[in-house]
C-alpha positions in Angstrom: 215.3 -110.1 131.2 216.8 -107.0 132.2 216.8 -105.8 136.0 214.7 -103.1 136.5 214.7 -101.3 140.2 211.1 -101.5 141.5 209.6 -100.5 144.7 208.7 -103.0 147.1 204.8 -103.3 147.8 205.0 -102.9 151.5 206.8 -100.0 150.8 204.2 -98.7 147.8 201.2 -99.7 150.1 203.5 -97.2 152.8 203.6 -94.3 150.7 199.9 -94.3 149.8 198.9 -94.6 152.8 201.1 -91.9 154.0 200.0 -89.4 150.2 196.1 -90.3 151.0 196.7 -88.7 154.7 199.3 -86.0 153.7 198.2 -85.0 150.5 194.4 -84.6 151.3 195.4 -82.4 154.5 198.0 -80.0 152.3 195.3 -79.3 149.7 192.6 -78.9 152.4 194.7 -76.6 154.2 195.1 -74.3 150.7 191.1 -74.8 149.8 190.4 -74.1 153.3 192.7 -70.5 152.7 191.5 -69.8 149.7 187.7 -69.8 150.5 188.0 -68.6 154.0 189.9 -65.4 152.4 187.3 -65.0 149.9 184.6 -65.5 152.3 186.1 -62.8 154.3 186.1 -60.3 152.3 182.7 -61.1 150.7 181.3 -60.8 154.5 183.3 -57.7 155.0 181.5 -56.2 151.6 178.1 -57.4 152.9 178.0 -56.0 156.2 180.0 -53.5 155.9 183.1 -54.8 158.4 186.5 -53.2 158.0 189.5 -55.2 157.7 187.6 -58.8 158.6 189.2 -60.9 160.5 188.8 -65.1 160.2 186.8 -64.5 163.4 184.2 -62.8 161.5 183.4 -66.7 159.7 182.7 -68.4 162.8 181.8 -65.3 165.5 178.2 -63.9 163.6 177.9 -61.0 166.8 179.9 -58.6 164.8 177.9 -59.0 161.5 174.6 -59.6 163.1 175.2 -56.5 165.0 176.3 -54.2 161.8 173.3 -55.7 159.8 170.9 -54.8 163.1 172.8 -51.1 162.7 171.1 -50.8 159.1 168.3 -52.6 160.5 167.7 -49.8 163.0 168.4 -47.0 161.7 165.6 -47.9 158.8 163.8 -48.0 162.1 164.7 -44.9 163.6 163.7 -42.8 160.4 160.5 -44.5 160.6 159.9 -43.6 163.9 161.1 -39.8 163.6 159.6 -39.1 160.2 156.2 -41.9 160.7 156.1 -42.7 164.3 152.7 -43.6 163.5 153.5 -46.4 161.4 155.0 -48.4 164.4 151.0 -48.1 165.5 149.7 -49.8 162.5 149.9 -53.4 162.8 150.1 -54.5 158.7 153.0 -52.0 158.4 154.5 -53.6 161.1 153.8 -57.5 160.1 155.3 -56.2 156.8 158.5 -54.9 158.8 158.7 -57.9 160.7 158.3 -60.4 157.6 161.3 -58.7 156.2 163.3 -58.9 159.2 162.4 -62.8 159.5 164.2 -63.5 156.7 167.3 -62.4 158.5 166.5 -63.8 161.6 165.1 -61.2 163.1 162.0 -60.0 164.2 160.4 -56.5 166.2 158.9 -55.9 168.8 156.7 -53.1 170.0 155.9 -52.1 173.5 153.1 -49.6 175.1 153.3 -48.7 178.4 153.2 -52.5 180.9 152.2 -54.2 178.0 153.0 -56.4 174.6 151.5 -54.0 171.8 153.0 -56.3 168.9 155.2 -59.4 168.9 157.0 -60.8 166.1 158.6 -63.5 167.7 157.9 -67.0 167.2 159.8 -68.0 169.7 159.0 -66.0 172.9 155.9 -65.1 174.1 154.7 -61.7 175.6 155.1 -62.3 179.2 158.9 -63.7 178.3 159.6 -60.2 176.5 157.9 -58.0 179.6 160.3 -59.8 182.2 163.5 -59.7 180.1 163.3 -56.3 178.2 164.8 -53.6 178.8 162.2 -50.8 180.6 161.3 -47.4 179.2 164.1 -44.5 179.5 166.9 -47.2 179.6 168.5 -45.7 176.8 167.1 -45.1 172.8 170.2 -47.3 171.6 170.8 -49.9 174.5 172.4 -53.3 172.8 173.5 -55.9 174.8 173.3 -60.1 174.7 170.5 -61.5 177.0 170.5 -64.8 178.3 166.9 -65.6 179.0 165.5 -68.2 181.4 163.0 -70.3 179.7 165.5 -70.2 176.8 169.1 -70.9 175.8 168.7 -68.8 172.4 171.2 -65.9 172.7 169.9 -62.6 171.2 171.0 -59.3 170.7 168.2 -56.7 171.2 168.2 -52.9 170.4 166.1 -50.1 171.7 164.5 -47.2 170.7 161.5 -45.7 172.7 159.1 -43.1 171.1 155.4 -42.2 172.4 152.1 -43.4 171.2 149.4 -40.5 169.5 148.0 -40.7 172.7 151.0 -40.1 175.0 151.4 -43.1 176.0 154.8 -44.8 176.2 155.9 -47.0 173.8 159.4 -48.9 172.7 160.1 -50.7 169.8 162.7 -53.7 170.1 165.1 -54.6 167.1 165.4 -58.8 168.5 168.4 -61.1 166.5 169.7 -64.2 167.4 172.8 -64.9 168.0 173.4 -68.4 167.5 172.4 -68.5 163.7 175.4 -69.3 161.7 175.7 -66.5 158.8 174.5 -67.8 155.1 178.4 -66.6 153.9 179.5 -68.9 156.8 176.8 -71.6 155.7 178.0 -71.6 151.9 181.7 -71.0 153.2 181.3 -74.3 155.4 179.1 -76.3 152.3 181.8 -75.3 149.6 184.8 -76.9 152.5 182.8 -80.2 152.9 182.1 -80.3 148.7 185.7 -79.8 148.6 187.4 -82.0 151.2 185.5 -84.8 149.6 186.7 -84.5 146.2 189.9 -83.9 147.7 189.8 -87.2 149.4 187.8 -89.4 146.6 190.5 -87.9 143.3 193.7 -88.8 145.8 192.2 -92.2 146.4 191.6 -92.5 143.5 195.3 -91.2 142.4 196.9 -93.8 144.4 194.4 -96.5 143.9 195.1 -96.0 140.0 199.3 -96.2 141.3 198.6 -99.4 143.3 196.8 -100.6 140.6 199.3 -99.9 137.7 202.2 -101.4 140.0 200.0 -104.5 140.9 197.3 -105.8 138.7 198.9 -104.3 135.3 201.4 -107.1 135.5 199.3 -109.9 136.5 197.0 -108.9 134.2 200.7 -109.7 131.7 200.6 -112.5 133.3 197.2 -114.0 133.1 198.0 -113.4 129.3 201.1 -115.4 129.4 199.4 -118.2 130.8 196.8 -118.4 128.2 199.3 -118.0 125.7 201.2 -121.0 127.1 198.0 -123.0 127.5 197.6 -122.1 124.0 201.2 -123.1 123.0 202.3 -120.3 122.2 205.8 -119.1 124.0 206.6 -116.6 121.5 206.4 -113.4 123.9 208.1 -111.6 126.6 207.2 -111.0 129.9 208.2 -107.8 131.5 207.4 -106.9 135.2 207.1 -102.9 135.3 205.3 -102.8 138.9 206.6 -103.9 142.9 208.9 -105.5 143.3 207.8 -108.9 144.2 205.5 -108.9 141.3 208.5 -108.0 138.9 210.3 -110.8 140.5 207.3 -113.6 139.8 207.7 -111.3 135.9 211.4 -112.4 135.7 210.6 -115.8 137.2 207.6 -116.2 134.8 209.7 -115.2 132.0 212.3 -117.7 132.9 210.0 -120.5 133.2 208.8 -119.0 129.3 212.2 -119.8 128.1 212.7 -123.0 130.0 209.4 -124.3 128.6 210.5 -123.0 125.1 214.0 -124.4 125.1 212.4 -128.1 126.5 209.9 -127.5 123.1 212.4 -127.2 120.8 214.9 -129.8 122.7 211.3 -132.3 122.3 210.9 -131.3 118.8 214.4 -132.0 117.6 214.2 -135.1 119.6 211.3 -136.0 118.2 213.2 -135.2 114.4 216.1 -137.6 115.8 214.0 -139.8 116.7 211.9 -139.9 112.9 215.6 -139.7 111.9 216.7 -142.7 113.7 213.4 -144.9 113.0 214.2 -143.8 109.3 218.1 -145.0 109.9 217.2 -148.3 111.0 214.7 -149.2 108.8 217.0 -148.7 105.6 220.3 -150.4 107.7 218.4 -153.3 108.1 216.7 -153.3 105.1 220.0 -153.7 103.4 221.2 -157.1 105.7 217.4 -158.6 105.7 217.3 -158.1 101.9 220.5 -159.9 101.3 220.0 -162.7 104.2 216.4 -163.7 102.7 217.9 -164.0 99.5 220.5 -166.4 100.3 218.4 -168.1 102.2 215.9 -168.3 99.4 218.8 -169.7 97.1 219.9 -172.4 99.4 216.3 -173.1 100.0 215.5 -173.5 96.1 218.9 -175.4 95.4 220.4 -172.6 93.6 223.9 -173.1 95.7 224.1 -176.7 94.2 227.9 -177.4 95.3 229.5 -177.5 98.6 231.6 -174.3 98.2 228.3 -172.9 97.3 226.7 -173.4 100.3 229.5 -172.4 102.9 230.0 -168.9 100.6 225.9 -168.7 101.2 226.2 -169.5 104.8 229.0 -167.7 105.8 227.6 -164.6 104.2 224.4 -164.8 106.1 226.7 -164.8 109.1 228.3 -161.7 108.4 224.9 -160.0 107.5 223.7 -161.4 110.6 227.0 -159.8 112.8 226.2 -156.6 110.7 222.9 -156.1 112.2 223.8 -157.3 115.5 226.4 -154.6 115.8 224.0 -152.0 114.3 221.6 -153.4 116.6 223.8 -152.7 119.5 225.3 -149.1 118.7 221.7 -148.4 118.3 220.9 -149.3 121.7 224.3 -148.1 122.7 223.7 -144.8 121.9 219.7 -144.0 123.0 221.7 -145.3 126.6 224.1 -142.9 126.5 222.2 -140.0 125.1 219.9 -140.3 127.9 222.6 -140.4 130.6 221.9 -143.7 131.6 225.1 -145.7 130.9 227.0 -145.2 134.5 230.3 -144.7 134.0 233.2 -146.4 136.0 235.9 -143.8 136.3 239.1 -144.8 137.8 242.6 -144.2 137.2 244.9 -145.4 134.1 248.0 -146.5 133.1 248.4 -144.8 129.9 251.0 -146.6 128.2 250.2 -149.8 129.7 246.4 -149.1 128.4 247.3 -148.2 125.2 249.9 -150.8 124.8 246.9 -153.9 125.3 244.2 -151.9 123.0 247.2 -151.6 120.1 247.9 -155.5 120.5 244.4 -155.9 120.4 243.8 -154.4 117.7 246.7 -155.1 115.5 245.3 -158.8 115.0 242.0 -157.4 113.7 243.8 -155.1 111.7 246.4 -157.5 110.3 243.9 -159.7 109.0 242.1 -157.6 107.1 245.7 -155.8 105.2 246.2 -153.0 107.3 249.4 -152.0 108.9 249.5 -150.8 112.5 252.1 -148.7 114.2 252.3 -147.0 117.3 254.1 -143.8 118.9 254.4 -143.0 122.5 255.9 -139.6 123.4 254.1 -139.9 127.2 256.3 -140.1 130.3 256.3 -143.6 131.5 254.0 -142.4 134.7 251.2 -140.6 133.0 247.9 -141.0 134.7 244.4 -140.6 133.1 240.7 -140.8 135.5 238.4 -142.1 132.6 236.0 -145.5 132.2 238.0 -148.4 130.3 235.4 -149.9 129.0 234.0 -146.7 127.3 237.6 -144.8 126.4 238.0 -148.7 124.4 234.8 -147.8 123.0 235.8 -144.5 121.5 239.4 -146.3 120.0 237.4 -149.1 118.2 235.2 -146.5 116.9 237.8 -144.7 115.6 239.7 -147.8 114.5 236.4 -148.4 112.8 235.1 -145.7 110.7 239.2 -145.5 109.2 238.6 -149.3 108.4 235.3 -148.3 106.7 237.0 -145.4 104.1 240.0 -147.2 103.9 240.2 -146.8 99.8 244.3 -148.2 99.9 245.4 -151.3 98.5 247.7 -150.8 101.6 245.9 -149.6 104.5 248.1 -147.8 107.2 246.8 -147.1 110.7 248.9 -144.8 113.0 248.6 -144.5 116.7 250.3 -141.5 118.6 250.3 -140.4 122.2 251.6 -137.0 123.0 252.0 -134.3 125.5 249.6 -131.1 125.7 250.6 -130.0 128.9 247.7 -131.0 131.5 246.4 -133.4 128.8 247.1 -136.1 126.9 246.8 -136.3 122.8 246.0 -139.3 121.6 246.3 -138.9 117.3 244.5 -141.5 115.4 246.2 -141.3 111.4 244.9 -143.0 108.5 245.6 -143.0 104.7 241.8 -143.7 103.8 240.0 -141.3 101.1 239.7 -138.7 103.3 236.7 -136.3 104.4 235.1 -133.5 102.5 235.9 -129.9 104.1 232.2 -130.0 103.8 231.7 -132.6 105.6 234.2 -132.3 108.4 232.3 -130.0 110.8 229.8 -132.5 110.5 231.3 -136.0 111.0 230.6 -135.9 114.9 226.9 -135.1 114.5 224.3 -138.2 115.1 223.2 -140.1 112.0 225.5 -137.9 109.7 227.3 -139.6 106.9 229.6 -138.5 104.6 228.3 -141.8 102.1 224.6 -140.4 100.8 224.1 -143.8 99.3 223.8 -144.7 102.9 225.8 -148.1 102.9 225.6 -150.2 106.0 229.0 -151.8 105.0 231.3 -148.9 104.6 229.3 -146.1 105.5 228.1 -147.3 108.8 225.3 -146.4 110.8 226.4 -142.6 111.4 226.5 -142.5 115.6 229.6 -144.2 115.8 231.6 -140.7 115.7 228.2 -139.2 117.8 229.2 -142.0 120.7 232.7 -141.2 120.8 232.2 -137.4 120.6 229.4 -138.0 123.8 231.7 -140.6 126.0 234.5 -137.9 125.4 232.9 -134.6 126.4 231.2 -136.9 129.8 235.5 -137.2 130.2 235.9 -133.8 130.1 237.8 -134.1 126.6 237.3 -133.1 123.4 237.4 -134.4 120.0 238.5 -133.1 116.1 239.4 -134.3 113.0 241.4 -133.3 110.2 241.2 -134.4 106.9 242.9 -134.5 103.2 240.8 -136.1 100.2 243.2 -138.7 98.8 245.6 -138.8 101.6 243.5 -139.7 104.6 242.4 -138.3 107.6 243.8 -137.8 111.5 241.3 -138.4 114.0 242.5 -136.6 117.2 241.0 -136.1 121.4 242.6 -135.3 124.5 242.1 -136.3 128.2 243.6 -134.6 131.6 246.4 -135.9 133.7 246.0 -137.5 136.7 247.8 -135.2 138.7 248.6 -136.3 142.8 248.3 -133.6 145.2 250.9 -133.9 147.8 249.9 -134.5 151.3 251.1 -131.4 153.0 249.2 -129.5 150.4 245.6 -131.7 151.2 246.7 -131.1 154.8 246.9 -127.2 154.5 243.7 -126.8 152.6 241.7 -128.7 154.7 242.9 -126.6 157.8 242.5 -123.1 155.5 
């Protein structure tokens, strides 16, 4: 899978944490800006204020007291054009209604007494001891605290006489703790938008967390199913944090590992139908021709002595045949399953190959076939490898030439050369020789060049497999070349033994 540079989740979980605070407080700030600057100005419209100030939102004095100016001076014309409306009591519950609904109200005084009150909220004794008296001034303003109260209010005066002579003021009352219906809507419109504010940049970052986090697990909740299902046909790609990209690429492995051991089990499974398949026709072959012989000794058919020892001593050999197939059969499932420990230890070359050539050279002579041997190795050269097992892969060999040997004189040539850090051991023969086709091949389990599939000269097909497998565990290699009609050269190499000197062990171990 390829790398991709993701953010940690500690450090996504950091930075929306840090955008939910920061983010909401910048676009606050501007909302806040914005509205208060139109709020201004619309309060600055309403009441008449020149060049508002962001006092005006939260400081209603200023505005109550402009609206109170309008408020008075309808007042004052009453009074100087009508003075004896402010003595009719439904013209003045009409004045006062309109005045409630800016939180305001009048009230009218005639001589020591309360002549009308529109208050709700103080009574007419409360007005006579905080009021202003007659002749303080026909435009007096001021803030009041009173005592039975803690409403602030803002009164104006204007005093006028009664038809009958009498004295009488009227008071213009407002309160001066209302908060200002611009200020109210101003405030409302904030809260409304300090919420969305918050809610859309959680939900911003919630939708990020979300994408880094549970997208991917999500992709992997599929891959599971798909792998419960069998299926590893897919890719999984981590796109999100880090840690869940990491569990991604480890998923992903785990994918390939799984589909690598399916197809390992499948063509095991296929070697295995292979092998089944193998055995039953290479001992089909033996069986058929053992029973028959038997048969024909049983029914007298082999009616002389010579008869019956050809009969008998053929039986043997089938019986050898299928005891040697029987044994590189179980030979090789050992050894393909790692379970044939090997005893490595070091080798005489030419002494080694010296015994195995004398060895074989009886076999060989008594079946026509000539056997010669070359040694171009140093007298010292030193292999690590298993005896037992490096015989193995020389019979082998030995074998398979003996098996296509098509000669009326069979020749068998045995070379031992230098190749540097290894050894070359060349195996000639002047057999029929191997395909082109087929030489790629030769080394693969149950392959055969014979499709008639004969046990006696074609073999079983593993014995090239096993020498191929007990090579490569060596850390050698095997190849062939071949010419049809001239024969074929069977070649592997091994590494020296090399000695490393003591001062040289001495110095490493002390780096």
């Amino acid at each position: 899978m390829k790398q991709k540079k993701c953010m940690k989740l500690k450090t996504r979980i950091v930075v929306a944490f840090l955008a939910i605070i920061i983010i909401p407080f910048l676009l606050t700030a501007v909302v806040l800006c914005w509205f208060a600057n139109s709020k201004i100005r619309a309060l600055g419209e309403e009441y008449g204020i020149k060049e508002p100030t962001y006092e005006s939102l939260y400081n209603s004095s200023l505005a109550i007291s402009k609206r109170m100016d309008a408020q008075f001076a309808k007042l004052q014309t009453m009074a100087e054009e009508n003075p004896e409306q402010l003595e009719d009591n439904s013209c003045l519950n009409r004045l006062n209604a309109e005045l409630t609904e800016d939180d305001s109200c009048i009230a009218v005084r005639k001589e020591d007494r309360i002549y009308y009150n529109g208050s709700t909220v103080f009574t007419d004794e409360q007005l006579l001891q905080t009021l202003p008296a007659y002749g303080e001034g026909s435009a007096v303003s001021g803030s009041r605290s009173y005592i039975e109260t803690e409403a602030q209010v803002l009164v104006k005066q204007m005093d006028f006489r009664f038809r009958d002579g009498s004295d009488g003021s009227i008071f213009l009352i407002s309160q001066l703790n209302q908060i200002l219906p611009e200020t109210q809507d101003w405030l409302f419109d904030t809260v409304v938008a300090i919420l969305l504010i918050l809610v859309l940049t959680s939900l911003a970052m919630s939708l990020w967390i979300y994408r880094g986090v549970v997208s991917p697990l999500n992709q992997l909740k599929k891959a599971t199913q798909n792998i419960k299902e069998g299926n590893l046909d897919f890719t999984v790609e981590g796109n999100g944090v880090k840690e869940v990209n990491d569990l991604c690429e480890d998923f992903e492995e785990m994918r390939k590992r799984l589909k690598e051991s399916a197809e390992e089990k499948v063509e095991f499974d296929r070697d295995n139908k292979e092998l089944i398949s193998n055995i039953s026709h290479d001992l089909k072959t033996p069986i058929t021709a053992v029973k028959g012989y038997v048969e024909g000794l049983m029914d007298g058919v082999a009616d002389t002595p010579e008869k019956v020892d050809r009969y008998i001593h053929t039986i043997y050999n089938k019986a050898n045949e299928m005891d040697r197939l029987i044994n590189e059969l179980t030979f090789y499932s050992k050894i393909d399953t790692n379970r044939i420990p090997y005893t490595f230890a070091k080798i005489h070359v030419a002494d080694y190959f010296e015994d195995c050539v004398e060895e074989l050279s009886y076999e060989l002579k008594a079946q026509g076939i000539d056997l010669t041997y070359f040694n171009y190795l140093d007298e010292d050269v030193l292999v690590i490898a298993d005896a037992e097992q490096l015989k193995r892969v020389i019979n082998n060999i030995v074998s398979n030439s003996i098996k296509y040997m098509n000669k009326e004189k069979g020749v068998i040539n045995i070379r031992l050369k230098d190749a540097g850090d290894f050894i070359q051991v060349e195996i000639e023969d002047n057999g029929k020789g191997i395909a082109q086709k087929d030489l790629p091949k030769i080394f693969d389990r149950f392959y055969r060049t014979d499709a008639s599939r004969n046990s006696t000269k074609g073999g079983s097909g593993i014995g090239l497999s096993i020498v191929r497998k007990i090579l490569e565990d060596h850390g050698g290699k095997v190849w062939a070349t071949s010419k049809e009609g001239v024969g074929t050269v069977m070649c592997f190499v091994l590494r020296k033994y090399q000695e490393v000197p003591a001062n040289e062990q001495n110095t490493d171990r002390r780096g």
